[in-house]
C-alpha positions in Angstrom: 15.7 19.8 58.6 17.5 16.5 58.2 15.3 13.5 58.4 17.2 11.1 61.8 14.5 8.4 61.4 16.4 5.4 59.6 15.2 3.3 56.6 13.7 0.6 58.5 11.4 3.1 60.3 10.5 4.5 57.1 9.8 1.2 55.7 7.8 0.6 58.7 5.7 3.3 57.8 5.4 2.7 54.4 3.9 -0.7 55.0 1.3 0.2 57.3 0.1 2.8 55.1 -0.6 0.1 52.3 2.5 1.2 50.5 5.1 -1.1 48.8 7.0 -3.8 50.3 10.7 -2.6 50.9 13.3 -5.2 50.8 16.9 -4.3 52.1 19.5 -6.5 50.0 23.4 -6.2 49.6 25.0 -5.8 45.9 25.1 -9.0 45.9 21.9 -10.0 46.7 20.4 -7.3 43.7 20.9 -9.6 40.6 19.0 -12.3 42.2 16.2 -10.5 43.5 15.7 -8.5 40.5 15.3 -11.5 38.0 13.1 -12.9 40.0 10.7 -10.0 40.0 10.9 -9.6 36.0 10.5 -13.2 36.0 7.8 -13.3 37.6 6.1 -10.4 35.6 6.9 -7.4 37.5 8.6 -4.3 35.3 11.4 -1.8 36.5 9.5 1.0 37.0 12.7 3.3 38.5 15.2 3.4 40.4 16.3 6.6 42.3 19.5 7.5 44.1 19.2 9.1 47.8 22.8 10.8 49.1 22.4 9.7 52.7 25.0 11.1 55.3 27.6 8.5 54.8 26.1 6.0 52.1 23.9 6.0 48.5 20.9 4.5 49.0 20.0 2.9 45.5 15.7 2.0 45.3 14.9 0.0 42.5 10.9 0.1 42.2 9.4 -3.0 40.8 5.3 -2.9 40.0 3.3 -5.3 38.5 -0.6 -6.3 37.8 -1.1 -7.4 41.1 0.6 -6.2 44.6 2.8 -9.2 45.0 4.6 -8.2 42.1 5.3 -4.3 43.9 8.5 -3.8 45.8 11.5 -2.0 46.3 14.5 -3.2 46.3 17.3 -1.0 48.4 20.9 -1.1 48.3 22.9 0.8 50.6 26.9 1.7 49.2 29.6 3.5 50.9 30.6 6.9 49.5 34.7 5.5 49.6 33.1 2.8 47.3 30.4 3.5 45.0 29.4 0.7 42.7 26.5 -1.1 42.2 26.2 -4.8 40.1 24.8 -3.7 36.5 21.2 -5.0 35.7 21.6 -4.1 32.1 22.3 -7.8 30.9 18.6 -8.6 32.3 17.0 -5.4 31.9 17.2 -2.5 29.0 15.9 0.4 31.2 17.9 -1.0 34.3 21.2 -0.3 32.0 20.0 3.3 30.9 19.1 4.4 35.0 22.6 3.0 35.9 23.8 5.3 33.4 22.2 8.1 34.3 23.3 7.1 38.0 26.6 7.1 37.3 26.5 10.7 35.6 24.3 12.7 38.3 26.2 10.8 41.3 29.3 9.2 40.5 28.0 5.7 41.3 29.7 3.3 38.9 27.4 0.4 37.2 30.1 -2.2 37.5 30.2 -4.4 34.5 27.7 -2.5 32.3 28.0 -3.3 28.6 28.1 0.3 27.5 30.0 2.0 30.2 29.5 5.4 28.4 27.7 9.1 29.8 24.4 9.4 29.0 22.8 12.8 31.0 26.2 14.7 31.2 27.6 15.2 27.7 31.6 15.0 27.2 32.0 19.1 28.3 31.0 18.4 31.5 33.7 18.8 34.2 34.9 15.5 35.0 34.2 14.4 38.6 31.7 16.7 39.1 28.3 15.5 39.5 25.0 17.5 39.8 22.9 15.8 42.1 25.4 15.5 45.0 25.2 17.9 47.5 28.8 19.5 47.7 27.9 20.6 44.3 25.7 23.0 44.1 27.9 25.6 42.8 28.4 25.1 39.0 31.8 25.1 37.7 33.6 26.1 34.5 32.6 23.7 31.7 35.5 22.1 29.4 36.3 20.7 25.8 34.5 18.0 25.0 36.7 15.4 26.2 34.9 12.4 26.7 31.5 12.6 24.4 31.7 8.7 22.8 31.8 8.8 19.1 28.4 7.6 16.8 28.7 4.1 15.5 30.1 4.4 12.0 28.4 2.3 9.3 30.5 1.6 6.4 30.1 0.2 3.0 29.4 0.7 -0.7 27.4 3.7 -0.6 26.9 4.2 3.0 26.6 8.3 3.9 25.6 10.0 7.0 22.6 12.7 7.5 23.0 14.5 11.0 20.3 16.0 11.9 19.9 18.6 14.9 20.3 18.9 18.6 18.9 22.4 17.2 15.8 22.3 15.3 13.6 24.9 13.3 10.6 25.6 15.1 10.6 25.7 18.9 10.8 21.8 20.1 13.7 21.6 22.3 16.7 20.0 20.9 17.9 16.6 20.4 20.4 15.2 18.2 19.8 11.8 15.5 22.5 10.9 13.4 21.4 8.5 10.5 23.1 6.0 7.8 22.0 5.6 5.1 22.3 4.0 1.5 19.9 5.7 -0.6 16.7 6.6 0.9 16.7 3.6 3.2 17.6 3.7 6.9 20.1 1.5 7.9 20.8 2.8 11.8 19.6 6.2 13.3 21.3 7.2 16.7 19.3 9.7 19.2 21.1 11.5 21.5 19.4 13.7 24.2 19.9 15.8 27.1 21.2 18.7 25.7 19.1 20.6 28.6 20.1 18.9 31.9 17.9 21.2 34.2 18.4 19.5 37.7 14.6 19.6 38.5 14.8 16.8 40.8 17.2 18.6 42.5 14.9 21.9 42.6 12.2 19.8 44.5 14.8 19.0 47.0 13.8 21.1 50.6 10.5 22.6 49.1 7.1 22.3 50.6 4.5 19.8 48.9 2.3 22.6 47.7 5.3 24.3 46.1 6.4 20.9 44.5 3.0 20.7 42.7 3.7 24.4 41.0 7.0 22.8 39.9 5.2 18.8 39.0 3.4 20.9 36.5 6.1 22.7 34.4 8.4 19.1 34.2 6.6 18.6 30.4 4.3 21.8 29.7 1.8 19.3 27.6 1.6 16.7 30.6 0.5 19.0 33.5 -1.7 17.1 35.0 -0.2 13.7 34.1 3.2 14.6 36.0 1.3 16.8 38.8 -1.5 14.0 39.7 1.7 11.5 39.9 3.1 14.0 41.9 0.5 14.9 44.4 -0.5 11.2 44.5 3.2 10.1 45.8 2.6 12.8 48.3 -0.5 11.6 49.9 0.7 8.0 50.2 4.0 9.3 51.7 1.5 11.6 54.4 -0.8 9.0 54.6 -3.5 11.4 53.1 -7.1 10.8 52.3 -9.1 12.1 49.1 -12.5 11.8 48.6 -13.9 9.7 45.7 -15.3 12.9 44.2 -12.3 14.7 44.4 -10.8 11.6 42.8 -13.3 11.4 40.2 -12.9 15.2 39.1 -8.8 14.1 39.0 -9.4 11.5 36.5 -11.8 13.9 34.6 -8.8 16.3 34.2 -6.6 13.2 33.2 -9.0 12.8 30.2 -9.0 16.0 28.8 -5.5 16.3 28.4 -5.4 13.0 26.9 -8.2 14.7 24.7 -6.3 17.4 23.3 -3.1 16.4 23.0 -4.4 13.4 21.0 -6.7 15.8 18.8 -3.3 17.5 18.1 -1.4 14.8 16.7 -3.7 13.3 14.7 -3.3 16.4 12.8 -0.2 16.8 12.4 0.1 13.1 11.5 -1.9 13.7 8.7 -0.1 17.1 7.8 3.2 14.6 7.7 2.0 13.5 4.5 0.9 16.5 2.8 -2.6 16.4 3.7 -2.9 20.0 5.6 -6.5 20.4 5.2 -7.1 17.4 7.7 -4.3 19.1 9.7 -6.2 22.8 10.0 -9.3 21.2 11.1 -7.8 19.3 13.4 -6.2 21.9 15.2 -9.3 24.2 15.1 -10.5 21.2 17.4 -7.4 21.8 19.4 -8.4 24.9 20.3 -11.8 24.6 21.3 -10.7 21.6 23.8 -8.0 24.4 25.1 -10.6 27.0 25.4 -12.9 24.5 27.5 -9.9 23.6 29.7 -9.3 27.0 30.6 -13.1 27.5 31.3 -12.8 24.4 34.3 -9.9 25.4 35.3 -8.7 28.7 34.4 -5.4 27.8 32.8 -5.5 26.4 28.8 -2.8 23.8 30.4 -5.4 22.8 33.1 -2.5 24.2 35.4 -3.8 24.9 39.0 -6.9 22.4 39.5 -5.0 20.1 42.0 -3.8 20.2 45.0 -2.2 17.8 47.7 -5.6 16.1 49.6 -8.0 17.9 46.8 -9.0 18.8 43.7 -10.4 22.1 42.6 -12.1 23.1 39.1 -13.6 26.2 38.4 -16.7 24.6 36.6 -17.3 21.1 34.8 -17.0 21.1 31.0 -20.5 20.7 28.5 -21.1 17.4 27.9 -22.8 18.3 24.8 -19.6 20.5 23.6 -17.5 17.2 24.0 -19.5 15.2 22.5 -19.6 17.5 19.3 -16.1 18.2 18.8 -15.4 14.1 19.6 -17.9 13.5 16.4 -16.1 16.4 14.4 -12.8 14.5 15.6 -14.3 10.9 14.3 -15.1 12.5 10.9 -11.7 13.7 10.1 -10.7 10.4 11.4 -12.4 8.7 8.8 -11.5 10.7 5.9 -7.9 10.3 6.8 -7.8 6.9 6.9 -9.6 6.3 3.4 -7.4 8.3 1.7 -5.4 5.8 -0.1 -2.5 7.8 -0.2 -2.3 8.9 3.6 -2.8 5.0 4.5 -0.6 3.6 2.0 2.1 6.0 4.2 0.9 4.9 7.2 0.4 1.5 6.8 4.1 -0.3 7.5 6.4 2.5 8.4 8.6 2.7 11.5 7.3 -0.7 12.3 7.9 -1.8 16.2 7.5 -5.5 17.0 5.7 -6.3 20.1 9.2 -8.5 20.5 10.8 -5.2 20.6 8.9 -3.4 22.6 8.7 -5.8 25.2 12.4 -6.0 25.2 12.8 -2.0 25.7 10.2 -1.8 28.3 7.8 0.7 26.1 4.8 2.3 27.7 1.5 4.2 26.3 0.0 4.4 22.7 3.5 3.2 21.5 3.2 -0.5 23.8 -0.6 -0.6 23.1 0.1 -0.2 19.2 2.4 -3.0 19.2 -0.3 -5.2 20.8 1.2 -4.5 24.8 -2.5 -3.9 26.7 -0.8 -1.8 29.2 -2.4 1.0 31.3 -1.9 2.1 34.5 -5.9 3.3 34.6 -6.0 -0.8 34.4 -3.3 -1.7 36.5 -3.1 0.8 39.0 -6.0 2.8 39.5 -7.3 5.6 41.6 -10.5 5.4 41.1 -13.1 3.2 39.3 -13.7 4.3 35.5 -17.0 2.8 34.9 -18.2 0.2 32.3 -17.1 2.8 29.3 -13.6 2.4 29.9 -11.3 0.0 28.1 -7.9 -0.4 26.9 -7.4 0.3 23.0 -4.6 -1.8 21.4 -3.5 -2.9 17.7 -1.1 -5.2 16.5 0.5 -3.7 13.6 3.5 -1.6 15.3 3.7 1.0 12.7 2.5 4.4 12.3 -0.9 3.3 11.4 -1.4 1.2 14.2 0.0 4.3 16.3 -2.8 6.7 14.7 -5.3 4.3 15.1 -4.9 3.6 18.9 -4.7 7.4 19.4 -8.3 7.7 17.4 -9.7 5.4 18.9 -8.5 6.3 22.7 -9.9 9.8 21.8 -13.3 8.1 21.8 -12.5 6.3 24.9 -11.7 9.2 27.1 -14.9 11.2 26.0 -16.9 8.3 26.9 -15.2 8.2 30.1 -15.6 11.8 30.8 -19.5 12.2 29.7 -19.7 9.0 32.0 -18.0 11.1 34.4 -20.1 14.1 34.5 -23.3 12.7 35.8 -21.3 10.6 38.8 -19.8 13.7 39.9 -23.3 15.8 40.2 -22.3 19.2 39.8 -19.2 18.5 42.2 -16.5 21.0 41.9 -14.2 20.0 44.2 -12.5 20.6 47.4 -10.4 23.9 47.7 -7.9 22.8 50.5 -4.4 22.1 50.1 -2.9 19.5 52.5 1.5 19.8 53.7 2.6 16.7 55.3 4.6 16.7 58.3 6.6 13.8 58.9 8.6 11.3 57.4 7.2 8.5 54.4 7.6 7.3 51.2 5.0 7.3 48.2 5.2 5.7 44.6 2.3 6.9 42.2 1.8 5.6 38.5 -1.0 7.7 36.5 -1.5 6.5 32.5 -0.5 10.4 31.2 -1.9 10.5 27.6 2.2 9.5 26.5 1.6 6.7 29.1 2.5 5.6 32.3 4.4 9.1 34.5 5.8 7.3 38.0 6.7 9.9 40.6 8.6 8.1 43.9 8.6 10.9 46.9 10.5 10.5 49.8 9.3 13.2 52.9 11.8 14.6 55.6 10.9 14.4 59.3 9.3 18.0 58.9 7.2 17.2 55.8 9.3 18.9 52.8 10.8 16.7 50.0 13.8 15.1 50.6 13.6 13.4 46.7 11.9 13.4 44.1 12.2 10.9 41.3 10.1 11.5 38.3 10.2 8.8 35.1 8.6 10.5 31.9 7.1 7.6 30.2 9.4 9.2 27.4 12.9 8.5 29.0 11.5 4.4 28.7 10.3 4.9 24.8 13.0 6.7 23.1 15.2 3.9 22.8 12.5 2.3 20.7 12.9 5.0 17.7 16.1 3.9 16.5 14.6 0.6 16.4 11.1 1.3 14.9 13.3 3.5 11.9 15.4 0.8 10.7 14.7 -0.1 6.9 12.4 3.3 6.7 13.0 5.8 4.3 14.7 9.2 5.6 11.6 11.2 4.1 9.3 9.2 6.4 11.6 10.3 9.6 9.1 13.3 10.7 6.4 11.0 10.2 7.7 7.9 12.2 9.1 10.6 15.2 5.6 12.2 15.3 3.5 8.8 15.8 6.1 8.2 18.7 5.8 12.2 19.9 8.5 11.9 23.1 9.0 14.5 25.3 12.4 16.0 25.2 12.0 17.9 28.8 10.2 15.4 30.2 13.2 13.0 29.3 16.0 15.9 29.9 15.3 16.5 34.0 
């Protein structure tokens, strides 16, 4: 059912359920606006594209610390004309949305410095773009005809390594191409989205409780990072109401995927430097924080616990069984970092200035290690985290700094959760799941344990989702690899990408 409300009712809306200030500007109004809102401290958070009957709607969503620093900016574009002024001179992430813009709807970023495709690789059919609506059927792809060649470093014994999209094991594919003169990095390219798979389009038309099924699967490690961002949009669109229990048990699920996913990398971190033993343990941890997860909610993934209006667990984890494996977690901790051989490859490698990652916007463990005390569980909370709960940061930038913010958030979030447990009293949850029915709009920001997942939901006038536009923390920190590996040694790559550990499908939508 087509929403017929316009944009200014929807704003209306919006506002007077607390939601973000909307601001309607022409192109050239945008520059303007937007500087003044990064000026002033605010960060691009996304910007989403809506296919309106006879114009693009283009929402760039601004949040800050504090709620004057929150808005949307909207400009409207005809279809016979579809540009839109580039923000790339004033913002990195502005320039890499316009360029994913341009490929899934044909809008052009006028004046961007590196006009080139980013999501749609040089076989796609030219002219044809994904999102619109007169193309859902796929057509024939051609010869790559318009893939932009690497930058080609030259000089006294200069070579290049290239180095995937395919990969041995079963991590999803993504292409780096690195110069180098000896064993020294001089420029790495990354190049992603190999696996286009259209799953904001999928929301498109579905029912709230079936988008949360779907919010899950978008990065199979992040299930309850991308569906809490999800379901929260949802209820700020519907103008829905969760209890602070329900909201507690949500940011006791939060936690424990931070738990093991960090458990899991610290591992492998060490096993980047040949020190397996650390690495076996480690992931013997792994899967006793799996097995608790599927004992409170019945999935190893946490899948299934959360629900639009609610949140339902099966039972509440041991406190005493966290605590121990947190210790156990500590310990290896310890002996990893006084091993002079593990720190000595640690300390200085793939080293991001907080220069650097200021510029590229970074988010999670990778802003925090370069001395960027960003958190959304900070920033933008959903509930109150107690006394225990503090944001971890060090200064260093490299892979040591990295670890260390990861060990030490580890003891963070179990504080948070056995500080949890005795607020919630034996609190389950509530097992109801709630569908809108009219028309809103809802921004969400949740710190998921890569760091901040935003999920912007737009509700047609019979409560199904009209858009969905999800931003993977990821899709913001990529470009600071190629950064962070300049002037590192090529055997050092696999260590440098694991302290970073992107997503590829939560980048790839």
């Amino acid at each position: 059912m087509r929403d017929e409300r316009t944009p200014q009712d929807l704003a209306a809306d919006n506002l007077a359920a607390g939601g973000t200030e909307l601001r309607y500007l022409s192109r050239s109004q945008l520059p303007s606006a937007a500087s003044a809102l990064l000026d002033a401290g605010s960060r691009l958070a996304l910007v989403a594209c809506h296919e309106d009957d006879d114009d693009f709607r283009i929402v760039y969503s601004f949040v800050g610390i504090t709620p004057s620093l929150r808005a949307d900016l909207s400009v409207s574009v005809p279809k016979n004309d579809a540009w839109i002024p580039s923000l790339a001179e004033i913002s990195l992430s502005a320039g890499n949305f316009e360029r994913e813009i341009r490929d899934l709807y044909g809008i052009v970023p006028r004046n961007h410095p590196q006009p080139h495709r980013l999501v749609r690789h040089g076989h796609w059919p030219r002219g044809w773009y994904p999102m619109l609506r007169a193309n859902a059927v796929v057509p024939e792809f051609e010869p790559d005809v318009e893939s932009f060649p690497f930058v080609p470093v030259e000089g006294p014994g200069v070579y290049e390594i290239a180095v995937g999209p395919i990969h041995a094991g079963i991590i999803e594919p993504g292409h780096f191409r690195f110069s180098v003169v000896g064993e020294t990095i001089v420029r790495m390219e990354a190049r992603q989205w190999y696996l286009h798979r259209g799953v904001e389009k999928v929301f498109e038309g579905k029912t709230a409780a079936e988008g949360v099924l779907l919010a899950e699967q978008i990065s199979g490690d992040t299930a309850i990072g991308h569906s809490l961002a999800f379901v929260m949009a949802v209820e700020q669109a519907g103008g829905i109401e969760v209890s602070e229990p329900d909201r507690l048990l949500r940011a006791l699920l939060l936690e424990l995927e931070r738990l093991y996913n960090h458990v899991t990398d610290l591992g492998s971190l060490a096993n980047d430097v040949g020190f397996g033993i650390i690495d076996a343990h480690a992931q013997g941890l792994r899967e006793q924080l799996m097995r608790i997860n599927k004992s409170v909610t019945g999935h190893r993934l946490l899948r299934g616990a959360l629900s639009v209006g609610g949140t339902r667990v099966t039972a509440l984890p041991a406190a005493a069984e966290l605590a121990r494996v947190s210790a156990a977690v500590a310990e290896l901790v310890g002996i990893t970092l006084g091993h002079a051989i593990v720190r000595g490859r640690f300390t200085g490698t793939a080293r991001l200035s907080r220069a650097q990652a200021l510029t590229i916007g970074t988010l999670g463990y990778v802003a925090r290690a370069s001395g960027i005390a960003s958190d959304a569980r900070l920033e933008h909370p959903f509930v109150n985290l107690g006394e225990v709960f503090h944001v971890v940061t060090e200064e260093g930038g490299d892979v040591l700094a990295r670890y260390t913010v990861r060990a030490r958030e580890l003891e963070v979030s179990t504080a948070v959760v056995l500080d949890l447990l005795p607020r919630l009293r034996g609190h389950t949850g509530t097992a109801f799941s709630v569908n809108p029915t009219s028309t809103g709009t809802g921004l969400a920001l949740v710190e998921a344990w890569r760091g901040t997942t935003t999920h912007r939901v737009e509700l047609a006038a019979d409560g199904t989702l009209s858009r969905v536009k999800i931003v993977d923390p990821s899709f913001l920190n990529w470009p600071a690899v190629p950064q962070a590996l300049s002037e590192t040694i090529v055997p050092d790559f696999p260590l440098a990408n694991k302290s970073f550990n992107l997503s590829y499908a939560g980048n790839d939508l």
